[in-house]
C-alpha positions in Angstrom: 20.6 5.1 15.4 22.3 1.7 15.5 19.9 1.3 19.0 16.8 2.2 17.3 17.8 -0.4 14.4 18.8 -3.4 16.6 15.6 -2.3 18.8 13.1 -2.4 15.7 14.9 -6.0 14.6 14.5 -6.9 17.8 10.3 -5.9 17.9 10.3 -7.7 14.4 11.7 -11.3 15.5 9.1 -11.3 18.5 6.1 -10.2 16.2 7.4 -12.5 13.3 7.7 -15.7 15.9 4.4 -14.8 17.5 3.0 -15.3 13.9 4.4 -18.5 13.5 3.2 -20.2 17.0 -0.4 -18.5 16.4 -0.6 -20.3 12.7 0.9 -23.5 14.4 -0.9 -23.4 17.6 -3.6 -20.6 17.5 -4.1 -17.8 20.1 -5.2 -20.3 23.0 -2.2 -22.7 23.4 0.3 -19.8 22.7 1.9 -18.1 25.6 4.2 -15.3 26.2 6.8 -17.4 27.7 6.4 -19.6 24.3 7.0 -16.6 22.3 10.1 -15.8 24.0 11.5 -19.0 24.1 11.1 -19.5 20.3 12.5 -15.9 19.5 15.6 -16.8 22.4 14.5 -13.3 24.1 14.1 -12.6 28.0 10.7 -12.5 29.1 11.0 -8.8 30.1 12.0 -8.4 26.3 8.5 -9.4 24.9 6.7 -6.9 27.9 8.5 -4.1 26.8 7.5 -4.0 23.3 4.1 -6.0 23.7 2.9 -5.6 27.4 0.4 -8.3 27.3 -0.3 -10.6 23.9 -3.7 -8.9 23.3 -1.4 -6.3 22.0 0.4 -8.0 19.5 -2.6 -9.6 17.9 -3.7 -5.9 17.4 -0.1 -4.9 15.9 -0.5 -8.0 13.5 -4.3 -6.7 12.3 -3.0 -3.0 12.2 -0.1 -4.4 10.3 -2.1 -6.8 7.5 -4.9 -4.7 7.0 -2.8 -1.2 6.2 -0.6 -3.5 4.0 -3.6 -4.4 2.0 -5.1 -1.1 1.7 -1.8 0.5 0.4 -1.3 -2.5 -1.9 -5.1 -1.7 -2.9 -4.1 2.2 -3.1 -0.4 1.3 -5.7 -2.5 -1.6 -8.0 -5.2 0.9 -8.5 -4.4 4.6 -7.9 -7.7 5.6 -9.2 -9.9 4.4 -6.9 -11.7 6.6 -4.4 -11.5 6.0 -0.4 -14.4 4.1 0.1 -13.7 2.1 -2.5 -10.4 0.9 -1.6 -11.7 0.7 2.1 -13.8 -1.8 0.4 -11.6 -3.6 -1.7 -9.1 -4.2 1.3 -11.9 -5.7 3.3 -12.0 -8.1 0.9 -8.7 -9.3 0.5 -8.6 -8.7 4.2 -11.3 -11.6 4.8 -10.5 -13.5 2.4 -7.0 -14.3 3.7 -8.3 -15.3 6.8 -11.4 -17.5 5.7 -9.4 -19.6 2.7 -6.5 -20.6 5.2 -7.7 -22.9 8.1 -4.9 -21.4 10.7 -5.7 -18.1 10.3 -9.4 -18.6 10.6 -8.8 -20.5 13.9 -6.7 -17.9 14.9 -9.8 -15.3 14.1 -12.4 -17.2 15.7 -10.1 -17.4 18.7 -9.7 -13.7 18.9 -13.2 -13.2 18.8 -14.1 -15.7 21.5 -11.7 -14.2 23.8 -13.2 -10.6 23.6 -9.4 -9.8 22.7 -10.3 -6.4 21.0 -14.3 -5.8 21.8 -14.7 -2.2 20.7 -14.1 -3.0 16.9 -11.4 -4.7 14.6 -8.0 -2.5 14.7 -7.3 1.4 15.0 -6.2 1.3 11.5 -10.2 0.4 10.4 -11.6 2.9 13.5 -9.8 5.6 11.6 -11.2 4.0 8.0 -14.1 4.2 9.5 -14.2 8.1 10.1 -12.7 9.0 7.4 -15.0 7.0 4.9 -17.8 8.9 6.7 -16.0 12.1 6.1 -15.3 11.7 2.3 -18.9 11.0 1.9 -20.0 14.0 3.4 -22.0 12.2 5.9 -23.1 13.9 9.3 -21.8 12.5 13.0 -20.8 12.6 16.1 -18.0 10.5 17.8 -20.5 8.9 19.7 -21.5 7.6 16.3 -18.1 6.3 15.7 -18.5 4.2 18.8 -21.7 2.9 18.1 -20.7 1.7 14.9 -17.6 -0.2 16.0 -19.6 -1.6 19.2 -22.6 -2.9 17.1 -20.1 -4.0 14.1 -17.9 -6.1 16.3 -21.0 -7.8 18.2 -22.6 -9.2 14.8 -19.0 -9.6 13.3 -18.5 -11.8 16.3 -21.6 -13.7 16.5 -21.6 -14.5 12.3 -18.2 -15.4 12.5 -18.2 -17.5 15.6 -21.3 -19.3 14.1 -20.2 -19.7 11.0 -16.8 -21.5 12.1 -18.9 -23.9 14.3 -21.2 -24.7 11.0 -24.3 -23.4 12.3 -24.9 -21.3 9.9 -24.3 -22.8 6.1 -23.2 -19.3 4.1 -20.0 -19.9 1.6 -16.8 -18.4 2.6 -17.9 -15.2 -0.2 -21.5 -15.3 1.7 -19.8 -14.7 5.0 -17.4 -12.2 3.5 -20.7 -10.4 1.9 -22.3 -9.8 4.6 -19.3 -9.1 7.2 -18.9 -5.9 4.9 -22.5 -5.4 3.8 -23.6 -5.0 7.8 -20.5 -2.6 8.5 -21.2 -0.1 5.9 -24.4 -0.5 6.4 -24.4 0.3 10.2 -22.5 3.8 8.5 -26.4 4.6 7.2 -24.5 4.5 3.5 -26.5 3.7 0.2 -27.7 0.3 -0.4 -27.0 0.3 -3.9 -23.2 1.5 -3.9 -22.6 -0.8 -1.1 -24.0 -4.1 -3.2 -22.1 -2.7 -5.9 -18.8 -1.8 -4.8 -18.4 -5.5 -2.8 -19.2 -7.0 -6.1 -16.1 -4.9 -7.6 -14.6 -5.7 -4.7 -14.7 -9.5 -5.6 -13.7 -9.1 -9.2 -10.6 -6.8 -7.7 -9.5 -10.1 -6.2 -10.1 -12.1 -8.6 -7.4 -10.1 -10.9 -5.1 -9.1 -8.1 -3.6 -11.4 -5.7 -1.5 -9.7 -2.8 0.6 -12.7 -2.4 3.7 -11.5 -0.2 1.6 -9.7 2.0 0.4 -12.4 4.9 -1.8 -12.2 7.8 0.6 -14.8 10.1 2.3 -16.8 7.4 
């Protein structure tokens, strides 16, 4: 037991120190060796929990977006699946589009092709099981082109939108981020419009504060 404890400390000052270089530095100028130094680990410490740093940029999205769903799930206990899946996208963008770090952090990610096949697991398996509770027909191969043709246009509106070539708001981008996933998901226009907009008023009444994406 004590092993187990000092082991998940240990995982939880490399993944907390990763998040502070990544807000200070971004994903580019922040190394593995950096990490290790800052966290006063061995090298070989970091590659045993996190075998490359790919991986704990996918721990840290797992992490932050579950986070936000339960707190979605506690604040309002009334709320079907799709519509908290919904609601913690979001909060989920937001976070990262009205800090600068953790945009630059995003846009990073995404230039890198650090996780080309869709966001985390945590929103692969959203993904499914919004399809199931809906009652909608498919097959996995569905599954994978949904998260394929997500992440491509997720990547190229994001990437252009950080460089200013395209002019949409910070809501705008947010819109349409979750407008073209659900859409790709063959779901109903009208609910879709409908529950973003509740999604944005969710917000607007309930602020997640202790519950960060680096910092």
């Amino acid at each position: 037991m004590a092993t187990s404890k000092k082991g998940n400390q240990t995982k939880q000052n490399i993944i907390n120190t990763a998040k502070d270089l990544f807000y200070e530095h971004g994903y580019n100028k922040t190394g593995i060796q950096d990490i290790a130094d800052h966290a006063d680990v061995k090298l070989g410490t970091i590659t045993y929990y996190y075998k490359k740093k790919d991986d704990m940029i996918t721990d840290i999205y797992n992490v932050f977006f579950l986070a936000l769903y339960d707190y979605v799930s506690v604040t309002s206990d009334h709320l079907n699946l799709f519509t908290k899946y919904c609601y913690a996208l979001v909060l989920y963008y937001e976070a990262i589009l009205n800090d600068e770090h953790n945009k630059t952090l995003y846009y990073e990610v995404l230039v890198k092709n650090v996780n080309p096949h869709g966001r985390t697991n945590i929103t692969n398996t959203l993904n499914r099981s919004c399809l199931d509770f809906l009652n909608k027909n498919y097959i996995e191969a569905d599954l994978e082109v949904i998260a394929r043709s997500e992440y491509g246009a997720r990547k190229e509106l994001f990437v252009n939108f950080y460089e200013k070539e395209i002019k949409f708001t910070g809501r705008a981008m947010i819109y349409f981020l979750i407008r073209n996933l659900f859409r790709l998901m063959n779901l109903d226009g009208e609910m879709i419009e409908n529950t973003i907009q509740q999604g944005f008023e969710f917000s607007n009444k309930n602020k997640p504060v202790d519950i960060k994406f680096l910092i």
